[in-house]
Backbone and ligand atoms as CSV (ligand in chain L), in Angstrom:
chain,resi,resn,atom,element,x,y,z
A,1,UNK,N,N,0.839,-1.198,0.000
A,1,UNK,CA,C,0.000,0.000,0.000
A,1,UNK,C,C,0.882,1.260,0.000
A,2,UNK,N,N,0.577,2.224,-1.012
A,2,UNK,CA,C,1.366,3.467,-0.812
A,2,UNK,C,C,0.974,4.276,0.525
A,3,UNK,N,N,2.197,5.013,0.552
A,3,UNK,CA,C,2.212,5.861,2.107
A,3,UNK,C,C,1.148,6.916,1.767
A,4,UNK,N,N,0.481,7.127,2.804
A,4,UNK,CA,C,-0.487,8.156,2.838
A,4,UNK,C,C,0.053,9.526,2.860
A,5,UNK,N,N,-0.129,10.420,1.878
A,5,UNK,CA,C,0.573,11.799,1.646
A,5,UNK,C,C,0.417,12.679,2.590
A,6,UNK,N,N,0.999,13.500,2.349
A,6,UNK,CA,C,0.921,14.836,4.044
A,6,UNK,C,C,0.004,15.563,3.192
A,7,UNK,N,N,-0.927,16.619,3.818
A,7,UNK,CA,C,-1.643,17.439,3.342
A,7,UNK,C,C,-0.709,19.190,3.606
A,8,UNK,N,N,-1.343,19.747,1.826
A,8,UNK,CA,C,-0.592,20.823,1.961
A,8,UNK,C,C,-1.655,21.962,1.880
A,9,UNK,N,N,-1.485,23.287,2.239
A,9,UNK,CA,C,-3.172,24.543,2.170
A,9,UNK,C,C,-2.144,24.995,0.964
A,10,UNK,N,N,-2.245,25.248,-0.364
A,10,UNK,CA,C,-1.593,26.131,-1.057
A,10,UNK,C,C,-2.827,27.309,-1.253
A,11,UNK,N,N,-1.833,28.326,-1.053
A,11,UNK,CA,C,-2.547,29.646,-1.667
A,11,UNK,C,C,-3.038,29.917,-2.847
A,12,UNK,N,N,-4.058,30.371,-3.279
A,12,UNK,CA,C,-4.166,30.852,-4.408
A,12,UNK,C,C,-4.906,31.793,-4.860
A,13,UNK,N,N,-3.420,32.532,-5.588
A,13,UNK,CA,C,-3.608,33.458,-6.071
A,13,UNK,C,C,-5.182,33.828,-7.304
A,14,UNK,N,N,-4.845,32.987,-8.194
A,14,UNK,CA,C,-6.138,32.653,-9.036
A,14,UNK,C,C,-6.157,31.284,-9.530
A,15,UNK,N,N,-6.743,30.581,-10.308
A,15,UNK,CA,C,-6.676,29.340,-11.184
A,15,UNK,C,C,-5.653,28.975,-11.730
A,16,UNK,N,N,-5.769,30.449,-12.655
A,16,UNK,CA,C,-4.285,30.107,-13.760
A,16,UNK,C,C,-3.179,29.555,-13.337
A,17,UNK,N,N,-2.576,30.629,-12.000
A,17,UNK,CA,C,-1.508,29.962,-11.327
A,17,UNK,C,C,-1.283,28.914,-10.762
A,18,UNK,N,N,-2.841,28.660,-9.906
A,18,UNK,CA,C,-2.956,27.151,-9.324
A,18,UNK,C,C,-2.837,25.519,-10.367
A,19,UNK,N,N,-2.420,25.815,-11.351
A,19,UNK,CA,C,-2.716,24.400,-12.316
A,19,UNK,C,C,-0.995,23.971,-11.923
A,20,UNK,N,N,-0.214,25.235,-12.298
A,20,UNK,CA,C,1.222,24.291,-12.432
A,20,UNK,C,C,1.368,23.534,-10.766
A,21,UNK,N,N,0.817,24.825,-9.819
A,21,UNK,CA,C,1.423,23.952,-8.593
A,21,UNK,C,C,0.400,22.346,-8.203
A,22,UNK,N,N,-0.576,22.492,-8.507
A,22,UNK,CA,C,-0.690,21.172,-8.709
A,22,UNK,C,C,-0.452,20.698,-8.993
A,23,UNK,N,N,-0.529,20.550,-10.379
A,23,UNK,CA,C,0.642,19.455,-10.844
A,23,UNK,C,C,1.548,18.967,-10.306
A,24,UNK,N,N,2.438,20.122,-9.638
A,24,UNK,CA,C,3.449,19.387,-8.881
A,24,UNK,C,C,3.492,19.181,-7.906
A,25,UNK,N,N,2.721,19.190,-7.185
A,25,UNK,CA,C,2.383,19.142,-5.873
A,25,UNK,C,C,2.104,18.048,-5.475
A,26,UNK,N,N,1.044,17.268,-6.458
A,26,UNK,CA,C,0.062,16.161,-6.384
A,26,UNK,C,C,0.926,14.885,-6.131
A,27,UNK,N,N,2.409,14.679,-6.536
A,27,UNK,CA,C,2.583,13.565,-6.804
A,27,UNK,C,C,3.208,13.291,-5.153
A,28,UNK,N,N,3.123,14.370,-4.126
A,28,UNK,CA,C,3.503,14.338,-2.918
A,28,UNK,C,C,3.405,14.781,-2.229
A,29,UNK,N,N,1.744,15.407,-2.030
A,29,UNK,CA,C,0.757,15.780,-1.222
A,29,UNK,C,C,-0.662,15.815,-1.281
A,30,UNK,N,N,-1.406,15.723,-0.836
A,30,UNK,CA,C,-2.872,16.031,-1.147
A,30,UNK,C,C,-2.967,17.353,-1.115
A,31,UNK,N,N,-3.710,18.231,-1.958
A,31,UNK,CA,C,-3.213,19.582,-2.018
A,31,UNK,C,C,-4.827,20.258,-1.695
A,32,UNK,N,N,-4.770,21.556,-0.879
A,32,UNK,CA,C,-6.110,21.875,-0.626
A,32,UNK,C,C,-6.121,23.520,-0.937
A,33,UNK,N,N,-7.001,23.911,-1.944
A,33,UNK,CA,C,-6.672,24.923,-2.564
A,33,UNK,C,C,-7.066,26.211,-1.256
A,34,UNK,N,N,-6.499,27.219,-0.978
A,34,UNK,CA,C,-7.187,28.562,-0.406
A,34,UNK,C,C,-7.239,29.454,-0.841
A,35,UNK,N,N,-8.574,30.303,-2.286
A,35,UNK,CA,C,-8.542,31.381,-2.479
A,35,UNK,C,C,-8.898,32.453,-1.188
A,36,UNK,N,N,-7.474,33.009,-1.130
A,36,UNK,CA,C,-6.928,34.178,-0.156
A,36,UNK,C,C,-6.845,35.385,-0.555
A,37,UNK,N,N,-7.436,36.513,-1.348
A,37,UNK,CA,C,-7.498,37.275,-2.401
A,37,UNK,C,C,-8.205,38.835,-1.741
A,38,UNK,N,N,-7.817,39.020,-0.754
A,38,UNK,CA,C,-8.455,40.798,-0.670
A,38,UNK,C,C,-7.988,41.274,-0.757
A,39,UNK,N,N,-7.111,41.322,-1.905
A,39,UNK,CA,C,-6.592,42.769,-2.866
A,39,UNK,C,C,-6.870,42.934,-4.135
A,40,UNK,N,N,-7.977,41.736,-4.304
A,40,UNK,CA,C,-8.425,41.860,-5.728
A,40,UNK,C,C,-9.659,43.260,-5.693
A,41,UNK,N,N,-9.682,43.912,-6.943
A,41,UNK,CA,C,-10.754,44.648,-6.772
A,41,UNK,C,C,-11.097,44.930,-8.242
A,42,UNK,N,N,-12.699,45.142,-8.761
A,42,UNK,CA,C,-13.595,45.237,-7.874
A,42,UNK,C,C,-14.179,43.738,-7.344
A,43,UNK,N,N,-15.071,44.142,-6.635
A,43,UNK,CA,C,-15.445,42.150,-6.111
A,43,UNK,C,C,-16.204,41.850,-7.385
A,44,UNK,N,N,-16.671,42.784,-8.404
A,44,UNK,CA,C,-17.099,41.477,-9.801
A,44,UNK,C,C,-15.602,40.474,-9.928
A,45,UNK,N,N,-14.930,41.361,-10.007
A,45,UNK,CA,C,-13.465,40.536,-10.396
A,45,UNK,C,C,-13.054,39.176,-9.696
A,46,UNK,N,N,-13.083,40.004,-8.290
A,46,UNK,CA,C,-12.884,38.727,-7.239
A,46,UNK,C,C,-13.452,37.319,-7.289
A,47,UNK,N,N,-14.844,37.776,-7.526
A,47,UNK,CA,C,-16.011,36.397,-7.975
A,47,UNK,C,C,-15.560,35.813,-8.885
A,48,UNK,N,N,-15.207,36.660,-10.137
A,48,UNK,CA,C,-14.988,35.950,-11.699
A,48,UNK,C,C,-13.683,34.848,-11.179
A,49,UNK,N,N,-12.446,35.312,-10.574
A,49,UNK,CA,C,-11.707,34.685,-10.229
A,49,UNK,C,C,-11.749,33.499,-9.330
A,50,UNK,N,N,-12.597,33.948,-8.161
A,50,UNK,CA,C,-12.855,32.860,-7.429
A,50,UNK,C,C,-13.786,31.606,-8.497
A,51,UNK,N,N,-14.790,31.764,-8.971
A,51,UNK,CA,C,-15.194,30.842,-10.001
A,51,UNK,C,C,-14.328,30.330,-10.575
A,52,UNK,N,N,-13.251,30.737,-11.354
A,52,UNK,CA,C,-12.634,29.857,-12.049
A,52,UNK,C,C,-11.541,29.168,-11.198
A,53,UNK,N,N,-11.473,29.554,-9.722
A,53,UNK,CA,C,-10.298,28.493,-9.598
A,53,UNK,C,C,-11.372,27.353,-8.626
A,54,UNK,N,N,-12.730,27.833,-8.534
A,54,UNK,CA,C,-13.748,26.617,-7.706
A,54,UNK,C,C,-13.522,25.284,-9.329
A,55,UNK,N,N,-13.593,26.050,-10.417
A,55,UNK,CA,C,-13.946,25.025,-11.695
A,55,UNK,C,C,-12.794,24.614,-11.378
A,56,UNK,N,N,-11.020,25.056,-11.316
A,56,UNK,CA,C,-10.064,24.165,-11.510
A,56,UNK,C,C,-10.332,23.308,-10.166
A,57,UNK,N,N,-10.600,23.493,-9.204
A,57,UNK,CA,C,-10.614,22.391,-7.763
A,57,UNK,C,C,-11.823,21.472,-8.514
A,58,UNK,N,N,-12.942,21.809,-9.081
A,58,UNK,CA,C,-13.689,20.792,-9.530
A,58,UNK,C,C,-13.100,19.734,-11.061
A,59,UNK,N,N,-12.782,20.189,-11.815
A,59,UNK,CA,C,-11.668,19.456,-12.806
A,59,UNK,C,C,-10.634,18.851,-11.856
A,60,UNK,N,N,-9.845,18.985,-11.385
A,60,UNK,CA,C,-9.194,18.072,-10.305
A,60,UNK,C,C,-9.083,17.338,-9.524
A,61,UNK,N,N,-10.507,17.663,-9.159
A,61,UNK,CA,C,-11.162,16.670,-7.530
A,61,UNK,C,C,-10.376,16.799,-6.154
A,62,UNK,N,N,-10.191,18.251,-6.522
A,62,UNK,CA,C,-9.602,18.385,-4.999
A,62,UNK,C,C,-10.374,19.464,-4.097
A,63,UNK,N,N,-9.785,20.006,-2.916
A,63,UNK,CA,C,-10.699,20.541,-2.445
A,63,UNK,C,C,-10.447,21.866,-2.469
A,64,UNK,N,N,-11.136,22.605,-2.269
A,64,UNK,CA,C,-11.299,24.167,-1.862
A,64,UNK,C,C,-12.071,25.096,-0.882
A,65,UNK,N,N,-11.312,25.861,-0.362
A,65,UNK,CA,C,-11.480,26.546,0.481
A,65,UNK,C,C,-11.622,28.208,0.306
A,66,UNK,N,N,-12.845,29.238,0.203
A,66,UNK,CA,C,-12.753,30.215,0.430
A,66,UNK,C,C,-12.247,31.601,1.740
A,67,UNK,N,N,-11.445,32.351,1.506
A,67,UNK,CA,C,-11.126,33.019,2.985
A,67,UNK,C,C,-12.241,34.497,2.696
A,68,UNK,N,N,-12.214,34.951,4.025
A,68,UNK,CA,C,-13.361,35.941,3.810
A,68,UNK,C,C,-12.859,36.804,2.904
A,69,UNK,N,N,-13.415,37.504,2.363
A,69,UNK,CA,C,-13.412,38.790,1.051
A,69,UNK,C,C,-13.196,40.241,1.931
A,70,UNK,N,N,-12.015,40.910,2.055
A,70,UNK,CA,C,-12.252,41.754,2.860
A,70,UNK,C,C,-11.406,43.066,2.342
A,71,UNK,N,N,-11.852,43.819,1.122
A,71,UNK,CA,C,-10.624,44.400,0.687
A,71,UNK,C,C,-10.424,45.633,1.367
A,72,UNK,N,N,-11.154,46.541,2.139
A,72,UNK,CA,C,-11.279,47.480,2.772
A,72,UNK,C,C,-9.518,47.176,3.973
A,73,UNK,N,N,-10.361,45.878,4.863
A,73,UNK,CA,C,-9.084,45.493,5.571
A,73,UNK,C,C,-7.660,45.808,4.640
A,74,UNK,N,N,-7.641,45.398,3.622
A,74,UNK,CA,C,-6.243,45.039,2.811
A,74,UNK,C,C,-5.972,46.653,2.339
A,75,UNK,N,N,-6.919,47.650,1.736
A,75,UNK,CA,C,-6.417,48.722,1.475
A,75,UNK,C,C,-5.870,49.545,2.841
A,76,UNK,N,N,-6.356,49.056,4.316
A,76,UNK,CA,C,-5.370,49.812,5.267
A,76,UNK,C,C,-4.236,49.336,5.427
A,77,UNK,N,N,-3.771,48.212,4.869
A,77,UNK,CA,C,-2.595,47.021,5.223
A,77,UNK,C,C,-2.027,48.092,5.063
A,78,UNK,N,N,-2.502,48.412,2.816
A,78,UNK,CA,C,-1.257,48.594,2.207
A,78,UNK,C,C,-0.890,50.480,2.466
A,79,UNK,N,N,-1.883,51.250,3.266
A,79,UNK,CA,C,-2.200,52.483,2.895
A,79,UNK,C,C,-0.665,53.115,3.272
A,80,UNK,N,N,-0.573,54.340,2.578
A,80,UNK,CA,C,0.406,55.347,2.360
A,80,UNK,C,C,1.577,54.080,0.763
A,81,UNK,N,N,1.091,53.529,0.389
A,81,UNK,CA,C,1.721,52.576,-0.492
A,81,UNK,C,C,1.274,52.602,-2.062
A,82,UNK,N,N,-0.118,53.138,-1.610
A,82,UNK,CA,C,-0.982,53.373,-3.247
A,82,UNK,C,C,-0.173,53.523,-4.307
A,83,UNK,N,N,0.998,54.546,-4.482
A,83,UNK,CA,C,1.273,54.927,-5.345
A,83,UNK,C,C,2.491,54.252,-5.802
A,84,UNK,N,N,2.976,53.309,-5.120
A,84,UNK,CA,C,4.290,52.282,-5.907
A,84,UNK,C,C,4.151,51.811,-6.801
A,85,UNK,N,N,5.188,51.318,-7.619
A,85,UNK,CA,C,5.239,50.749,-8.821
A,85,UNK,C,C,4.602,48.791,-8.438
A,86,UNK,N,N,4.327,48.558,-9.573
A,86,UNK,CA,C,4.426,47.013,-8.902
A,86,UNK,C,C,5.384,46.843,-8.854
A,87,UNK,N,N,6.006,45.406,-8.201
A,87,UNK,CA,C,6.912,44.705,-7.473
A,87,UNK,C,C,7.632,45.804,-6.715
A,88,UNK,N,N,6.901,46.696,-5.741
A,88,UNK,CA,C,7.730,47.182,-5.276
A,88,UNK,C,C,6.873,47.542,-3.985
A,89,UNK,N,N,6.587,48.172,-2.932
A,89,UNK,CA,C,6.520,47.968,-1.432
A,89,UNK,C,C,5.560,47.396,-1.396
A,90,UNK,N,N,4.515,48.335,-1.830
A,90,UNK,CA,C,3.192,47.913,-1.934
A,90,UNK,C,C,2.544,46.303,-2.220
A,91,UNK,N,N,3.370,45.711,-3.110
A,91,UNK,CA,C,3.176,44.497,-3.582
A,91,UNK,C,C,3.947,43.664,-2.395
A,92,UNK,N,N,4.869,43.714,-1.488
A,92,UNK,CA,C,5.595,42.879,-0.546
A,92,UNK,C,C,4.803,43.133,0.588
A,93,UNK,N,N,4.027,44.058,0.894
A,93,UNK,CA,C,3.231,44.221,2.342
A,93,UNK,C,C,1.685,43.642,1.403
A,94,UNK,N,N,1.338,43.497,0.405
A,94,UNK,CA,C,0.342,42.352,0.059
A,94,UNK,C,C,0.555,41.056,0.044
A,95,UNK,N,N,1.591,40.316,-0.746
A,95,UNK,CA,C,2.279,39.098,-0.446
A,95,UNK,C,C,1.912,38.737,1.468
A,96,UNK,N,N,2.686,39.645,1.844
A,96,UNK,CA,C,2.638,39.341,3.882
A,96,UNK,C,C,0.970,39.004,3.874
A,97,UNK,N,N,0.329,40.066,3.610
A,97,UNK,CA,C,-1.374,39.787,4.092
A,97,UNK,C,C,-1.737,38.292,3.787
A,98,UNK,N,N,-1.438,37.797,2.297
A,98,UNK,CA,C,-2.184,36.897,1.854
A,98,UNK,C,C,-1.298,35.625,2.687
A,99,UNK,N,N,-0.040,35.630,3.091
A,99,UNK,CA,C,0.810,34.088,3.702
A,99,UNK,C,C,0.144,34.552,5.050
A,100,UNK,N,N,-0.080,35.622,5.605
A,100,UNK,CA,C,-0.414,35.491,7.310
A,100,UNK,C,C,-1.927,35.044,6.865
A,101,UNK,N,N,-2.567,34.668,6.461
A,101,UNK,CA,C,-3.887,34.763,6.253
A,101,UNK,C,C,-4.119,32.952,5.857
A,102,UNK,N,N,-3.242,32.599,5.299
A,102,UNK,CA,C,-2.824,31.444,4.684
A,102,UNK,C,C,-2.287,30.644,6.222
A,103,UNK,N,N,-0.972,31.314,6.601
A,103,UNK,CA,C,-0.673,30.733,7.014
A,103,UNK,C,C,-1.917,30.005,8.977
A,104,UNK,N,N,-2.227,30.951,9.148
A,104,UNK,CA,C,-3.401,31.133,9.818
A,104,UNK,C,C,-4.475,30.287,9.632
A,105,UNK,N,N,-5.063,29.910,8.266
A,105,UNK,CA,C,-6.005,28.739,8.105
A,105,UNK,C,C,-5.202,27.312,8.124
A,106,UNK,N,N,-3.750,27.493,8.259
A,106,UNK,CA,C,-2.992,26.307,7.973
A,106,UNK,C,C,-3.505,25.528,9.208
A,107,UNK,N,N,-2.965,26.684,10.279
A,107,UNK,CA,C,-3.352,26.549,11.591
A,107,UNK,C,C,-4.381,25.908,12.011
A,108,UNK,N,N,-5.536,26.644,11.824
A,108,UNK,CA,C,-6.694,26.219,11.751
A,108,UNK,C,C,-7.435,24.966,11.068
A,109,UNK,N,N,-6.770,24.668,10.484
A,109,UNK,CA,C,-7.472,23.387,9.915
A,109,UNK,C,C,-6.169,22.508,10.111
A,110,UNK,N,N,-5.410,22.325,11.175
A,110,UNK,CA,C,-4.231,21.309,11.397
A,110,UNK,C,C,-3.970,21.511,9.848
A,111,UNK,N,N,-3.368,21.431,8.961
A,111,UNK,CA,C,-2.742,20.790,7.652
A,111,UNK,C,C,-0.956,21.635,8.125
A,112,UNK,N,N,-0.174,20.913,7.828
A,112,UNK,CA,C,1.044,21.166,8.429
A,112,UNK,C,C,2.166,21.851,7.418
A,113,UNK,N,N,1.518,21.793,6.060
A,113,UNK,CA,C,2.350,22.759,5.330
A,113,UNK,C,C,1.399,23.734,4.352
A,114,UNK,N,N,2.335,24.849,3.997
A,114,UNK,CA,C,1.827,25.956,3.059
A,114,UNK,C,C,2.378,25.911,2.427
A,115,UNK,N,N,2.034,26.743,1.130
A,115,UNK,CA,C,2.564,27.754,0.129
A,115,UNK,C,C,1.981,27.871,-0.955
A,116,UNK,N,N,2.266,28.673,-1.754
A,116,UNK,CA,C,1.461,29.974,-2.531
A,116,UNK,C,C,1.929,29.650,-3.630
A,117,UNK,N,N,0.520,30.112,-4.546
A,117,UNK,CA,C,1.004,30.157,-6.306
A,117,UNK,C,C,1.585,31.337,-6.656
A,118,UNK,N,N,1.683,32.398,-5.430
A,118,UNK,CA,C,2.191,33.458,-5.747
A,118,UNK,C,C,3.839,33.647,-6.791
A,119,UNK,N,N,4.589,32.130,-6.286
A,119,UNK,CA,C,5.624,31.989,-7.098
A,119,UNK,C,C,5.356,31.627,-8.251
A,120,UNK,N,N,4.376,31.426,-9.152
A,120,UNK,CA,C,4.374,31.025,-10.589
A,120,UNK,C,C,4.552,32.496,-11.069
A,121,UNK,N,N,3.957,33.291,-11.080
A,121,UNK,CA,C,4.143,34.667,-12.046
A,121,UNK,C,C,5.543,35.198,-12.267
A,122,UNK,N,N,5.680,35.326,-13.617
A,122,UNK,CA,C,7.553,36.027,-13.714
A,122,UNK,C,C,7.613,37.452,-13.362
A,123,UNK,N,N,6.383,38.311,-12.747
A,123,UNK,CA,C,6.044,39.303,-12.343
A,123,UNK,C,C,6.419,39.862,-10.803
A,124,UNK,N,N,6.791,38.337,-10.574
A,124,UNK,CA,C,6.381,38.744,-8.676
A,124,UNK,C,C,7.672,38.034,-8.299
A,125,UNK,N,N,8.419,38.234,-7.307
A,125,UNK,CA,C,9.717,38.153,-6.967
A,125,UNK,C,C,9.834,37.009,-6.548
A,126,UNK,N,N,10.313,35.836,-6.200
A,126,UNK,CA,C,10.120,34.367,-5.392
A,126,UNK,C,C,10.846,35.066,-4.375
A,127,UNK,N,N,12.380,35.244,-4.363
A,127,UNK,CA,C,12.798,35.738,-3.324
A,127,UNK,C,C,12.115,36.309,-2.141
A,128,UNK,N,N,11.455,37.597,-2.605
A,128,UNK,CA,C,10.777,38.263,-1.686
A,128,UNK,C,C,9.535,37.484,-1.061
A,129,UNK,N,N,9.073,36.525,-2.148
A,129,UNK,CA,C,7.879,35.570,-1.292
A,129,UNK,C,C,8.490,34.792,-0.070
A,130,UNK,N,N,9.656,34.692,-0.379
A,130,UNK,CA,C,10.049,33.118,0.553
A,130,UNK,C,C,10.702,34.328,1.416
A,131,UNK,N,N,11.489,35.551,1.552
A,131,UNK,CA,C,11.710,35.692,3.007
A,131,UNK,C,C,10.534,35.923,3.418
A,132,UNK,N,N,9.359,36.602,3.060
A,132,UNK,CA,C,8.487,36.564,4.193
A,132,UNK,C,C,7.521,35.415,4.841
A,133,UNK,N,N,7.159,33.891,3.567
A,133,UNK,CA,C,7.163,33.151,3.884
A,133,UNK,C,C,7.699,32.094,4.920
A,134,UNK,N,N,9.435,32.667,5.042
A,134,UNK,CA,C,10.035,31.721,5.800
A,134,UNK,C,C,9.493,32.066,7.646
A,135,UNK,N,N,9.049,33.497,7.753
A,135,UNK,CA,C,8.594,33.691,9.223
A,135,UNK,C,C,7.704,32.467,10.013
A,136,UNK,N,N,7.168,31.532,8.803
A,136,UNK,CA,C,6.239,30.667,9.207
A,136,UNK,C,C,7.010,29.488,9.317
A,137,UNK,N,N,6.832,28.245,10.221
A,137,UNK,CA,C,7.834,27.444,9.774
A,137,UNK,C,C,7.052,25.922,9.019
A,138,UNK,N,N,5.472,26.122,8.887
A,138,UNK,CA,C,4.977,25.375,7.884
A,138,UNK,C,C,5.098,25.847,6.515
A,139,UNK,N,N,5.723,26.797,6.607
A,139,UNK,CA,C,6.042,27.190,4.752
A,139,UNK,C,C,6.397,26.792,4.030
A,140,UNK,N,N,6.245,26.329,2.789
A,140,UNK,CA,C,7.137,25.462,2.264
A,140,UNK,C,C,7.810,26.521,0.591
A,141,UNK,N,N,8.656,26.404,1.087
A,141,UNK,CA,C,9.188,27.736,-0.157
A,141,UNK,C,C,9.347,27.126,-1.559
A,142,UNK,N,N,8.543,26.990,-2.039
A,142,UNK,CA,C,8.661,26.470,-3.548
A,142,UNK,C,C,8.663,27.944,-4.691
A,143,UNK,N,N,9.513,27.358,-5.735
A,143,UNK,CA,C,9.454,28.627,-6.846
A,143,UNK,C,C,9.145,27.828,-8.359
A,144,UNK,N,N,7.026,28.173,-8.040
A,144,UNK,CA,C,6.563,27.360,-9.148
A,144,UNK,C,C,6.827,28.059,-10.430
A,145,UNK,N,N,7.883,29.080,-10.662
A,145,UNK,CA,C,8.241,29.796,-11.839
A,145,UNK,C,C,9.265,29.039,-12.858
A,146,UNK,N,N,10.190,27.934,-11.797
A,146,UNK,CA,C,11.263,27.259,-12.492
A,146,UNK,C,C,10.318,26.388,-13.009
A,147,UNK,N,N,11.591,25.826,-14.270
A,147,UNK,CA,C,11.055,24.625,-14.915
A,147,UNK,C,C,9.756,25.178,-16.168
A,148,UNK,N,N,9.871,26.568,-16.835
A,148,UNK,CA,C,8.121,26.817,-17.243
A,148,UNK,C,C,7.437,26.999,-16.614
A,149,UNK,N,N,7.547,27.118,-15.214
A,149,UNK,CA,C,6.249,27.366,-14.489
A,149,UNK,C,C,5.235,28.256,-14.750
A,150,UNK,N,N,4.912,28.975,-15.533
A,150,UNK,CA,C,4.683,30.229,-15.888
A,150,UNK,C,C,4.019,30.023,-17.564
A,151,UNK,N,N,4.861,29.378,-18.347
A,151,UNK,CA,C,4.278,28.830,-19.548
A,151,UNK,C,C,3.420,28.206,-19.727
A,152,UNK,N,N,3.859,26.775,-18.754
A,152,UNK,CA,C,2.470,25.729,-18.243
A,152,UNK,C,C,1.249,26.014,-17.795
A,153,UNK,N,N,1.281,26.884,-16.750
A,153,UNK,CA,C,0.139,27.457,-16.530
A,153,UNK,C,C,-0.642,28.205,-17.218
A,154,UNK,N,N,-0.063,28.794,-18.413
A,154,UNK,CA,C,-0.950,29.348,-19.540
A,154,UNK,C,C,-1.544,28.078,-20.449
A,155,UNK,N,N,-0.998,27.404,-21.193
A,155,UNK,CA,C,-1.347,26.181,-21.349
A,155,UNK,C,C,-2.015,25.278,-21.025
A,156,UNK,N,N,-1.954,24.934,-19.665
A,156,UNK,CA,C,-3.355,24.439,-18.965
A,156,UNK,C,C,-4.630,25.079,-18.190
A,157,UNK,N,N,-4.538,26.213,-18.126
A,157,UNK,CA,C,-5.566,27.018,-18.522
A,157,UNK,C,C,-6.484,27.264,-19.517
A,158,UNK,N,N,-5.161,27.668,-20.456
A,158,UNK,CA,C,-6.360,27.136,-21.950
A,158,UNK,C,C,-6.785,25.957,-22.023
A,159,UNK,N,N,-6.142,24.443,-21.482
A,159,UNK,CA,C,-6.964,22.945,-21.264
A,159,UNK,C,C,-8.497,23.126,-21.147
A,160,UNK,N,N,-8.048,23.961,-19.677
A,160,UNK,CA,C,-9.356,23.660,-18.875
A,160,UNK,C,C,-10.170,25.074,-19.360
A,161,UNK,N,N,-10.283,26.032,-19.643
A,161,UNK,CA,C,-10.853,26.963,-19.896
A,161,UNK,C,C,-11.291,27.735,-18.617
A,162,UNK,N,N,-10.124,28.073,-18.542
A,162,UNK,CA,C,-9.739,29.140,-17.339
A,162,UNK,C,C,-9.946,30.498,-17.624
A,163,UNK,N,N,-10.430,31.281,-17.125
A,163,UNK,CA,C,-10.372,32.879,-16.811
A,163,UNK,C,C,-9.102,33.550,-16.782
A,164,UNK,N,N,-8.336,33.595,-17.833
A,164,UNK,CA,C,-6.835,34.399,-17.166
A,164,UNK,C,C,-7.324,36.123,-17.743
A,165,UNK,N,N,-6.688,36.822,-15.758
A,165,UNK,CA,C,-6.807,38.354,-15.759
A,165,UNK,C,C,-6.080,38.762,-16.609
A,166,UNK,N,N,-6.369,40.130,-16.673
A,166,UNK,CA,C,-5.395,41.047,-17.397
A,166,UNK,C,C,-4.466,41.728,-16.539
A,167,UNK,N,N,-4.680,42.227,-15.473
A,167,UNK,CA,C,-4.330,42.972,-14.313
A,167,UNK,C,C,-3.783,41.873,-13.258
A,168,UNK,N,N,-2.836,42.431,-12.395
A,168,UNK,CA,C,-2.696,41.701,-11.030
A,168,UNK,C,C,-3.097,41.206,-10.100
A,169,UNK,N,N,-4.323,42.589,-9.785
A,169,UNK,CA,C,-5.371,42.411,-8.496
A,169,UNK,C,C,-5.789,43.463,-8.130
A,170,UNK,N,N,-5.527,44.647,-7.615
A,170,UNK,CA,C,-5.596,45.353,-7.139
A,170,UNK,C,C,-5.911,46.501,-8.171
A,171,UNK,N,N,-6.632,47.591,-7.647
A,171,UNK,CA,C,-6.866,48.864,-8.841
A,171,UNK,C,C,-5.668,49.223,-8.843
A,172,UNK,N,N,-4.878,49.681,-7.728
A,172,UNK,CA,C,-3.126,49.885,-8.069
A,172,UNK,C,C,-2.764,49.658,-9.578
A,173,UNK,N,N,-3.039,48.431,-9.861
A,173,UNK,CA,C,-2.618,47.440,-10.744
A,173,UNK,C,C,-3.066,47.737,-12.057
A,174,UNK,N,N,-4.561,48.219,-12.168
A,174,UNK,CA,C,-5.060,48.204,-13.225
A,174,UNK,C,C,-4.455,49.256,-14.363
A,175,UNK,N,N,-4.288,48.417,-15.585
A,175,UNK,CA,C,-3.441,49.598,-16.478
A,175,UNK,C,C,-4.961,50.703,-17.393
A,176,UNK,N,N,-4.400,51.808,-17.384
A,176,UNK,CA,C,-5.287,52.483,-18.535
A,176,UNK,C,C,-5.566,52.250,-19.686
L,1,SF4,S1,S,-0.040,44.808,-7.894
L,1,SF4,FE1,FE,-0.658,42.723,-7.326
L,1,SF4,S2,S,0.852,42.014,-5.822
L,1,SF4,FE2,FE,1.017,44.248,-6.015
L,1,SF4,S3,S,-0.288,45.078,-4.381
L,1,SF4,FE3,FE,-1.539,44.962,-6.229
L,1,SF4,S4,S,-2.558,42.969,-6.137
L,1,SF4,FE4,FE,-0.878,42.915,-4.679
């Protein structure tokens, strides 16, 4: 009989990103999705997103988990920050919100490791994910960007007929 896998909470960012880390995830954990997302805005957006990564947990047969929707909270996280560029403050004191938030349901539902699709995007720093990730010590610092990570996930998105944004998340974000 094979060994029974450890269970992991991965974050997620949206669908798109969530396909590669499954993938790799699967062959050595049971993986339990958490859309963690109050910096998406507006909440049409949020929904559209959350839908498509409920369809990828349903194409998969795994499970999913919603965290409350709270973007008001998240615009005081980030306030006096509005005006940064991406990948730059503003985006590292969002990263923190979404792993304490993550890491927190890890808690809560016993499952003994984390981590985030936040590393698939070639947009968003791994580095900077994993030092603030490492504060936790169920973190598990993966950088789903190596290997294609980032290609694949466009690719199996289009599989499954995924929702991929245009924008990051945040109105910050949104281009003119
Ligand atoms: S641009 Fe993206 S990562 Fe940066 S603060 Fe906005 S939603 Fe967060």
């Amino acid at each position: 009989m094979a060994p029974e896998k450890g269970r992991i909470l991965l974050h997620t960012c949206c669908g798109p990103c969530a396909t590669t880390c499954v993938e790799r995830l699967v062959p050595d954990y049971e993986v339990i999705l958490f859309f963690s997302n109050s910096n998406i805005a507006p909440e049409a957006e949020y929904l559209k997103r959350l839908e498509h990564a409920g369809r990828l947990a349903q194409i998969l047969g795994i499970a999913i988990r919603e965290d409350v929707y709270d973007h008001r909270a998240w615009l005081e996280h980030i306030r006096g920050l509005e005006d940064e560029p991406e990948r730059g403050k503003r985006c590292e004191k969002c990263f923190a919100f979404s792993l304490a938030r993550t890491a927190a349901m890890a808690g809560d539902l016993r499952i003994p490791a984390f981590t985030t699709s936040l590393s698939v995007s070639r947009y968003k720093s791994s580095p900077t994910i994993f030092s603030l990730g490492r504060a936790y010590q169920a973190f598990e610092a993966i950088d789903f960007k190596k290997r294609n990570g980032y290609a694949r996930s466009i690719e199996l998105s289009r599989q499954y007929g995924l929702y991929r944004q245009t924008y990051c998340g945040c109105e910050f974000s949104m281009r003119p």
